[in-house]
N, C-alpha and C positions, 0 to 999 in steps of 0.2 A: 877200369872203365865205369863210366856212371852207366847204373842199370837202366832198364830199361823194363816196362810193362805192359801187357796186353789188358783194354778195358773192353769188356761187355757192358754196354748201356742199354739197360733192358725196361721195359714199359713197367713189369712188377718188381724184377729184380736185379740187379748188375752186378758183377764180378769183375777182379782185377787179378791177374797172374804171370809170373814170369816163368823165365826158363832156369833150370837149376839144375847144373853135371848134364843139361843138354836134355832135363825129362822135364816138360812143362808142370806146376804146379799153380796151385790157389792160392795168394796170397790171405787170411784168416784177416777179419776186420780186430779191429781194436778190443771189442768186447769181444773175439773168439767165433765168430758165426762165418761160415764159409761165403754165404751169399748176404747182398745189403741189400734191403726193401728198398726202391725205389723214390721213397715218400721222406718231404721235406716238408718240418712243422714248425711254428713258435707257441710255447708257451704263453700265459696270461702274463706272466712278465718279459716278454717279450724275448727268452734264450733260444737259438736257433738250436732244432734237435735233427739230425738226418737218421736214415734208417731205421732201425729198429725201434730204437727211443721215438723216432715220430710213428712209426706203427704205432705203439703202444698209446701214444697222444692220441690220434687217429678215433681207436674205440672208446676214446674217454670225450672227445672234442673234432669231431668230424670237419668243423668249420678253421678248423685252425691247421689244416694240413694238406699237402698239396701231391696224391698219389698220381702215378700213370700221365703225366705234361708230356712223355716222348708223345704219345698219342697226335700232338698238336704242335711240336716242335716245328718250324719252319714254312707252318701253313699263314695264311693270309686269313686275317679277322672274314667273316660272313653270317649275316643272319642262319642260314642255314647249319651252320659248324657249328655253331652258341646252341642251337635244336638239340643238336645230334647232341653236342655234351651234355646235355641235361642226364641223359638215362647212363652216363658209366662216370662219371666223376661229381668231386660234390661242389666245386667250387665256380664260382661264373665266367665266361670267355669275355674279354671289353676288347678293345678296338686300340691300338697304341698309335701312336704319333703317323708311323711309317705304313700302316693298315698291319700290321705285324699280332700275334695273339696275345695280348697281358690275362694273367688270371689274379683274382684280388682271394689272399688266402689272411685269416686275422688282420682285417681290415689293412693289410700291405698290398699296392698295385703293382705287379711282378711281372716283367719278361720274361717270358720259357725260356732263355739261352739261360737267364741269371741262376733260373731252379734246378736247370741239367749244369750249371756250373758248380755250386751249392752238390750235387750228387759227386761230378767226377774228382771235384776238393776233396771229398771226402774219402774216397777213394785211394785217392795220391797221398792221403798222410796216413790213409792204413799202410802204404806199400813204403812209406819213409818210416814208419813204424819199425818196418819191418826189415828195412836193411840198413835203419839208424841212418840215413843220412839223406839227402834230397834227390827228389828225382822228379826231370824234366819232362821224359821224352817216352811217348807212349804212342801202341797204335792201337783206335777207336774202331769198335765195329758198329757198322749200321744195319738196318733192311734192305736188301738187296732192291726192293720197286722204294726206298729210298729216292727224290726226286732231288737237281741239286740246291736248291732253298732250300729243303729238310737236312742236307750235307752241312753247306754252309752253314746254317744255323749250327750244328754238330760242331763245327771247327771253333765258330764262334763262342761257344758255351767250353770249350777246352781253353781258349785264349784267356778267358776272365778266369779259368782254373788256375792258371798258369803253366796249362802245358803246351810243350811242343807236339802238333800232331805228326809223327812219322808217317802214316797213313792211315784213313780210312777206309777200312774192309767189309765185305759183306760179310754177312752173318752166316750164311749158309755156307761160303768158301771158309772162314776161319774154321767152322765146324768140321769139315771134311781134312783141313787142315790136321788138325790134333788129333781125330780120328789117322785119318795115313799115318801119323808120328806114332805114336802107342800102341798101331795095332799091326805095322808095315802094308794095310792093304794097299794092292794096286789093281786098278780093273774102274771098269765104269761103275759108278756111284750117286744114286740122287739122296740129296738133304732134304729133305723135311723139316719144319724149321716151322712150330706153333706156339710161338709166346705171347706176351698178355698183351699186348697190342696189334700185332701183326701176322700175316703167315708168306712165309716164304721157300719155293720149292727152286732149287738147281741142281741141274747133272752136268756132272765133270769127269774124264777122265782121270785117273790117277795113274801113274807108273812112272817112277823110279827119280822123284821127288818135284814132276812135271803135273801141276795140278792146272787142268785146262778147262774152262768153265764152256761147254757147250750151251746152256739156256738156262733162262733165269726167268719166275716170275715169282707172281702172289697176288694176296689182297689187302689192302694197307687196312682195311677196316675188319680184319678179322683175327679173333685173336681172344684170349681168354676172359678180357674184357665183355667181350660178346655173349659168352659162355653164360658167366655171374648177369647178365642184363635180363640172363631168359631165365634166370630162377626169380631175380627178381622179380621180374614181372608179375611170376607167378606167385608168388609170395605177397605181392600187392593187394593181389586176387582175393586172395585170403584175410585181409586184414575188414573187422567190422565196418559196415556201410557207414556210422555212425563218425569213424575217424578215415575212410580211407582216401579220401577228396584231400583232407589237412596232410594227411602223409605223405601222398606227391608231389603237394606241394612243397613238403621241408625238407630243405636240402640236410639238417641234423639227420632225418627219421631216415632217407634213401639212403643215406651213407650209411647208416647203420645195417640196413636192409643188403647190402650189397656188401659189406665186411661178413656179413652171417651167411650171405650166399659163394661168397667164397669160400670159408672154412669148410664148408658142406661138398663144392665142388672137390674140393682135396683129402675130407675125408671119404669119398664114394669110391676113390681111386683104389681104395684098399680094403672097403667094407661095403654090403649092401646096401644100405640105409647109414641115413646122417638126421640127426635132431636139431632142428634149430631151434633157439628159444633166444626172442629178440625185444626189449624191455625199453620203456620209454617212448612209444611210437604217438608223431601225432606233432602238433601246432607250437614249436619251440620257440616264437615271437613273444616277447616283450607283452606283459598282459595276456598273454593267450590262456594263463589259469594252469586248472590241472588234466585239463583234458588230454590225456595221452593213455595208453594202451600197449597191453603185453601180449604176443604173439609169440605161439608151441606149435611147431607141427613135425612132422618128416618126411625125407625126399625119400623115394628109393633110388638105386641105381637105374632101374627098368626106365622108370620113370621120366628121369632125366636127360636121359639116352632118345626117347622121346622129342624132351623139351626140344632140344638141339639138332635132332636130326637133319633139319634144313643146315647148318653151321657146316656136320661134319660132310654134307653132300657137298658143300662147296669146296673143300679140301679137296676132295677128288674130282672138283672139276679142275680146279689149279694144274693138279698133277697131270692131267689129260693134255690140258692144254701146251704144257712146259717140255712135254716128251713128244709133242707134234712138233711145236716147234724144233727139239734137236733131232729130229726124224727118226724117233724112238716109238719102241712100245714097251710095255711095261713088263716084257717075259725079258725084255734088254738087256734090262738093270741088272747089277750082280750084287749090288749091296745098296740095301735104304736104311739112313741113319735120323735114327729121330733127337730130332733139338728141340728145345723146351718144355718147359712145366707142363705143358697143357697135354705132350705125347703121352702122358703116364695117363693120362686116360684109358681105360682098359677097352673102350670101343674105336678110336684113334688106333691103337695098336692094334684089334681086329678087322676094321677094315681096309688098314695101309696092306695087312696081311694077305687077305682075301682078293687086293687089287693089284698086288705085285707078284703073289702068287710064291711068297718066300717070306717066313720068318723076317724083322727088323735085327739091324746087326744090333750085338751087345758090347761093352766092352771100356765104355766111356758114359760118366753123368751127363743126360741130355739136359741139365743146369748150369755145366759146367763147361762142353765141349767148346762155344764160345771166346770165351774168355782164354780157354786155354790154347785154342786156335791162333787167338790175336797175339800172344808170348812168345808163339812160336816165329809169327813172323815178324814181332818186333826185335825178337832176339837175330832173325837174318839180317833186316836193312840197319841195324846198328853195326853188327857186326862184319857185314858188307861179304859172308863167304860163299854166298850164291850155292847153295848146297838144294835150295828148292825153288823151282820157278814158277809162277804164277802169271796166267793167260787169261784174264779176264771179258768181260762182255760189255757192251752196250746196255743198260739197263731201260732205258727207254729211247723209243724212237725221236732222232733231231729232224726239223724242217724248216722250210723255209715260206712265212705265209708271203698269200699269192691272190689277186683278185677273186672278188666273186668270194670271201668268208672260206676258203680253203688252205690246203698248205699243199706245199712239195715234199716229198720223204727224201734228205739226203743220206742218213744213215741209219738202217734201219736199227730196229730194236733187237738185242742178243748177235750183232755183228761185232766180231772179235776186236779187241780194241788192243793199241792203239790202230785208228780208225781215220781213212781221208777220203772226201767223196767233192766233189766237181760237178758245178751244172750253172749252163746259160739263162738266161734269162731278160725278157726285153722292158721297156720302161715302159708303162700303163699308158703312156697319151704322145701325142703331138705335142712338141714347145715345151716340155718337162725340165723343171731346170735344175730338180732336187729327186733322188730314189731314196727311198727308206723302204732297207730290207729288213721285215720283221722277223726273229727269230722262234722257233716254238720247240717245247720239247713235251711231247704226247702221242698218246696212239689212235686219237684219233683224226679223221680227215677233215674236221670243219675246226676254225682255228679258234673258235671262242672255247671247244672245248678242250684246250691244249696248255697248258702253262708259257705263258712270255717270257721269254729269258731275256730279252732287249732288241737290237738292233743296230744295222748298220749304216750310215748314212752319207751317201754320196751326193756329194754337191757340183757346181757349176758344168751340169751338164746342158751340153746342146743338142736337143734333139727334134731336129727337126721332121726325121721320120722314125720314127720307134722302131722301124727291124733295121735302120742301119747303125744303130747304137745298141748294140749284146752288150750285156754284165755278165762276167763271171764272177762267179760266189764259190768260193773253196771253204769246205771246214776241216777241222783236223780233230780228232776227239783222242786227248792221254790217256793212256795208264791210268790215270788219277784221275779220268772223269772230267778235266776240265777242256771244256770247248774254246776253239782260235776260228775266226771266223775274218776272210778276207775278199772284198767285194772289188773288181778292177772292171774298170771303164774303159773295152778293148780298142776301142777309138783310140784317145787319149794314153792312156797308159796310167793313168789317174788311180790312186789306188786307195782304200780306206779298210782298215783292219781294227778289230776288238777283239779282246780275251772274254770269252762272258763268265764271268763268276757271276752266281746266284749273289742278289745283293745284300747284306748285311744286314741283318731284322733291326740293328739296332746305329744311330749313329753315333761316329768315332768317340767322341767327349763322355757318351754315358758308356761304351767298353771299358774306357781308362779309368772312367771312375766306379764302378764293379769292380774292373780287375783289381783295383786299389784294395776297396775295401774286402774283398775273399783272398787277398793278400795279409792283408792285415790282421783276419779272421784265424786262418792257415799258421800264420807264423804264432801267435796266442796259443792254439792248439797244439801246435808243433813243441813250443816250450814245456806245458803241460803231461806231454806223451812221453818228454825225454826225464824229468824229473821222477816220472813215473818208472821208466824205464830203470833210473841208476838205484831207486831204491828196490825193483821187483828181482835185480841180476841174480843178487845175491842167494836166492831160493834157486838159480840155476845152479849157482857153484855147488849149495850141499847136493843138490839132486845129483852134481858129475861127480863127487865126491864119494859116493854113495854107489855109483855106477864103478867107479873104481874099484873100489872093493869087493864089488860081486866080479869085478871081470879078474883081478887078483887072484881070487878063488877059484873062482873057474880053472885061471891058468894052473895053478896051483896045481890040483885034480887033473887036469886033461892038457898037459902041455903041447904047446905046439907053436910056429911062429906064425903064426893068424890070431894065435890069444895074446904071445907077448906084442903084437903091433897094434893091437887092440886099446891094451892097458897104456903104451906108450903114447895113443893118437890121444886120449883121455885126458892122462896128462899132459900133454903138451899144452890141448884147448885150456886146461884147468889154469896153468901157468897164463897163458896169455890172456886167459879173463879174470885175473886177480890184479895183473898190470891193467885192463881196460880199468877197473873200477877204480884205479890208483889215480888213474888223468883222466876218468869221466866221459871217456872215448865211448859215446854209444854206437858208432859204427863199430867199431870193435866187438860190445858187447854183442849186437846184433849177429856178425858173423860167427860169433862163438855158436849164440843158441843156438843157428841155420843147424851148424857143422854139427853139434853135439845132437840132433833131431836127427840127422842124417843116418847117425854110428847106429842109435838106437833102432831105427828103423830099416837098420842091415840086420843088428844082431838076428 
């Protein structure tokens, strides 16, 4: 069966993993790093570099690199978004064809689908890497207050990947997911869930492979982005009166200024103090001289703890809110699992402590739990054996707007999905010969401040008295989040139905031509990775060659038939990867290494 892999697409970092003998693991990138920085760059010669390599471009060339885009994935261009990015990313938001977000990164104008396509590419050839052969079919995790134009867009940026999405999942449920698998808990459970772009908290029931998501929220603007924006700030502060008007200005010096305020943020995690020493600050335009400036200082932990207090207060008001709505309190909970970088905060972990009144469970990397959540449940809908079931929610409330700038609530928000809700409704006037039912999907009650998903439109209506002409509107919301929406003219029997998908940031002609070209990019790469591959085998075979012969002697000394099955498993793999290298079979070689990784890490 072609494999199959779970992706975390994460604001600073992402991971991809499957399932292996049934225990989720991390699939290792190309260059070996368990996790891939999120950030897509071009060199001055124009070579595409993702991850690590564009980190590292990143502190050399700030303007050439494109960190933290989930941030703005699926959102709609506005003066107001382009503000806000200024203070956590370096590069500018423009306005695309469709109002959609492009970011201009080394003078290239880019659609966010194409940059999160550009990540999850990369991704997918770590994981053909890694089982030597191709793979299609993966399931993506999102942010649970995830909206569906931020989904869509997600599906969309997976299409120009060339993957098949099996489903997109919450971040907080695949966590608790891999959590249940490695640790057998069962019992009520809230996720925590603080990575670099977002925060999102859900409580779910767990018991006896029934993961049932009672509530779900967060804050889509909070997130460790936020974090790095308050040292910045304060770091600004710091910089001579002489340069520091030129420094906010340059988007070179603030990217600098916020690479150094992260380093800082992650080493406080584990030390009291962090040194920054930040070099080159100042007016990086064309003519602007030598006028630039070196800045030294130190944070303390106290300190910083400080900066943010308003950040982490809002964490705990999430949590407040999430456990009213599933008519909880917080003595409820039997286990809180923290997901992401930012939990390793050492005040995060004292005040989830102090609020829930019980230690956070251990037992899984909050870097890791993700991804490895999403493997778990790509490996069930592939393999179709229903061993865990998943009961999901309503992530935000659907309406139906309604005169007067308001809406109707027909499903509310955190109701167990799949989801059907029913309501009449009369036509706005005398003599009406056309209804258009607007759709919205938001929490709140006035409809401008609500996202439009579309509408539905009924035509050749006679209405000569508006209450003897009802509309019924039914919705139906999936499993899979997607909304059917059907409006009948009880008169008549006249009926008008739409599916509403969030619509496609991009249109059909520029997907085909992206997917082409990250096709094209992929398959380049792909050849590269295999050559590399048949010449690296061969340091596997001395290494089992080698392992042979300590387990020989082992046997030798300590007989037993667990050492001779040992020596025997050894050789066998040794045989079959001397044949791989004979016909060039990298899936072959691939599964030698898996298996020989495995023996060692029994022994």
């Amino acid at each position: 069966m072609e494999p199959v892999i779970g992706i975390d697409l994460g604001t600073t970092y992402s991971a991809v993993a499957t399932l292996d003998a049934g225990v989720p693991l991390l699939i290792p990138s190309r260059a070996g790093a368990r996790l891939t920085p999120s950030v897509v760059g071009f060199t001055a010669m124009g070579e595409r570099v993702v991850g690590e390599r564009a980190q590292i471009l990143g502190d050399e060339a700030p303007d050439r690199v494109a960190p933290a885009t989930k941030r703005f994935i699926g959102k709609r261009w506005s003066p107001q978004l382009e503000k806000a990015a200024r203070a956590v990313v370096p590069y500018p938001l423009l306005a695309g064809p469709q109002g959609e977000v492009r970011i201009k990164v080394a003078g290239r104008l880019m659609p966010l689908t194409q940059v999160s396509a550009m990540l999850l590419g990369e991704l997918k050839l770590d994981a053909e890497a890694h089982f030597g052969t191709a793979v299609s079919k993966a399931v993506i995790t999102v942010p649970a207050n995830f909206d569906e134009g931020q989904r869509q867009a997600t599906r969309e940026a997976a299409r120009i990947a060339g993957l098949e999405v099996l489903r997109l999942l919450n971040e907080p449920t695949a966590a608790a997911m891999a959590y249940g698998l490695v640790n057998s808990f069962q019992g009520r459970a809230l996720v925590f869930d603080l990575g670099g772009g977002t925060f999102d908290v859900s409580v779910l029931e767990m018991e006896s492979g029934v993961y049932e998501v009672k509530a779900t929220g967060g804050d889509p603007q909070l997130g460790g982005d936020d974090f790095d924006a308050r040292i910045v700030q304060w770091l600004l502060a710091q910089v001579p009166d002489l340069h520091r008007e030129a420094v906010s200005r340059d988007r070179v010096s603030m990217q600098r200024l916020r690479y150094a305020a992260e380093r800082a943020k992650r080493a406080l995690s584990d030390q009291p103090e962090a040194y920054l020493s930040v070099g080159e600050l100042g007016d990086h335009s064309e003519g602007a001289g030598d006028r630039l400036c070196q800045l030294d200082t130190a944070l303390t932990r106290d300190f910083f703890e400080q900066l943010t207090q308003p950040l982490t207060a809002r964490c705990l008001e999430v949590c407040q809110q999430v456990l009213d709505a599933a008519g909880l309190t917080a003595r409820d909970v039997e286990a809180v699992m923290l997901v992401g970088g930012m939990t390793r905060m050492p005040l995060i972990r004292q005040l989830v402590t102090q609020f829930f009144g019980r230690q956070p469970v251990t037992g899984i990397n909050p870097d890791e739990a993700v991804a490895l959540g999403a493997a778990v449940h790509a490996a069930e809908l592939a393999s179709r054996q229903g061993q865990t079931v998943l009961i999901d929610v309503a992530t935000h409330t659907l309406s139906v707007g309604v005169l007067g700038g308001t809406v109707r609530r027909l499903i509310a928000r955190n109701s167990p999905v799949p989801a059907s809700a029913r309501e009449t409704f009369l036509p706005g006037r005398t003599g009406q010969t056309q209804a258009r039912i607007p759709i919205y999907q938001g929490e709140s009650e006035f409809s401008d401040e609500c996202t439009r998903l579309g509408e539905v439109v009924l035509s050749e209506l006679s209405v000569v008295n508006r209450s003897e002409v009802p509309i019924d509107v039914t919705f139906e919301l999936s499993n899979e989040g997607t909304l059917s929406v059907r409006a009948v003219d009880t008169t008549t029997g006249m009926a008008e139905a739409i599916r509403i998908e969030a619509r496609t940031t991009l249109n059909p002609a520029e997907v085909d031509t992206l997917s082409l070209e990250q096709a094209a990019y992929s398959a380049q790469q792909a050849e590269k990775d295999k050559v590399l591959a048949i010449q690296t085998f061969p340091r596997v075979l001395d290494k089992a060659e080698r392992l042979v012969r300590l387990l020989e002697k082992s046997a030798e000394e300590n007989p037993s038939p667990e050492a001779d099955s040992a020596v025997g498993q050894v050789r066998a793999l040794l045989a079959q990867g001397r044949v791989a290298v004979k016909v060039g079979d990298t899936a072959q070689m691939a599964e030698v290494t898996r298996l020989l990784e495995r023996l060692v890490a029994l022994a």
